[in-house]
Steps between C-alpha positions, in 0.01 A plus 500: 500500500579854415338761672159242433594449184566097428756375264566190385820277367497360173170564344383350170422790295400314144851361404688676775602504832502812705764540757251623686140649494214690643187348368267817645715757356570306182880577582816301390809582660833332328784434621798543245864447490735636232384234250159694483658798374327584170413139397213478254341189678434742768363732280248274343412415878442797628282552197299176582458637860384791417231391217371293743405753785866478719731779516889463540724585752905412456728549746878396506598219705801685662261780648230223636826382692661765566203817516201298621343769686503744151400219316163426709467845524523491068212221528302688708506816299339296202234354738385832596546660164793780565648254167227442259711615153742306368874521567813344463801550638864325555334368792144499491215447268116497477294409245091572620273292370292650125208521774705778728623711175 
């Protein structure tokens, strides 16, 4: 739980696993190491996600271990919509589902 918000491990998403997701806020929150950087599987993933009602968060490995406290802090800003556009940066990403645009 997140500040009541319940995530789960490895969810099914069509042909995909999330890392991990919140089924009431349709969230997805990935968990990427350096071999994510700009792959086109990824891409077409994100895409899936996001046609299908779930938006995209990516954060860096490194920072989960090493900045947990700004990385919930990163989850909870999409939750409560202070991110609802999408960005991407060296070390963060979101991709909002076509419903949110």
């Amino acid at each position: 739980m997140l500040n009541g918000f319940k995530f789960v491990r490895q969810l099914p998403i069509g042909p995909y696993f999330a890392d991990f997701a919140c089924r009431e806020a349709l969230l997805v929150v990935e968990i990427d190491g350096h071999q994510h950087a700009e792959s086109e599987y990824d891409e077409k993933r994100n895409a899936f996600m996001n046609l299908n009602g779930w938006s995209v968060a990516r954060l860096w490995n490194t920072d989960v271990l090493l900045e947990r406290g700004a990385v919930l802090e990163t989850i909870m800003a999409v939750l409560d919509g202070r991110i609802a556009e999408p960005c991407r940066s060296r070390d963060f990403a979101f991709f909002p589902s076509s419903d949110n645009k």
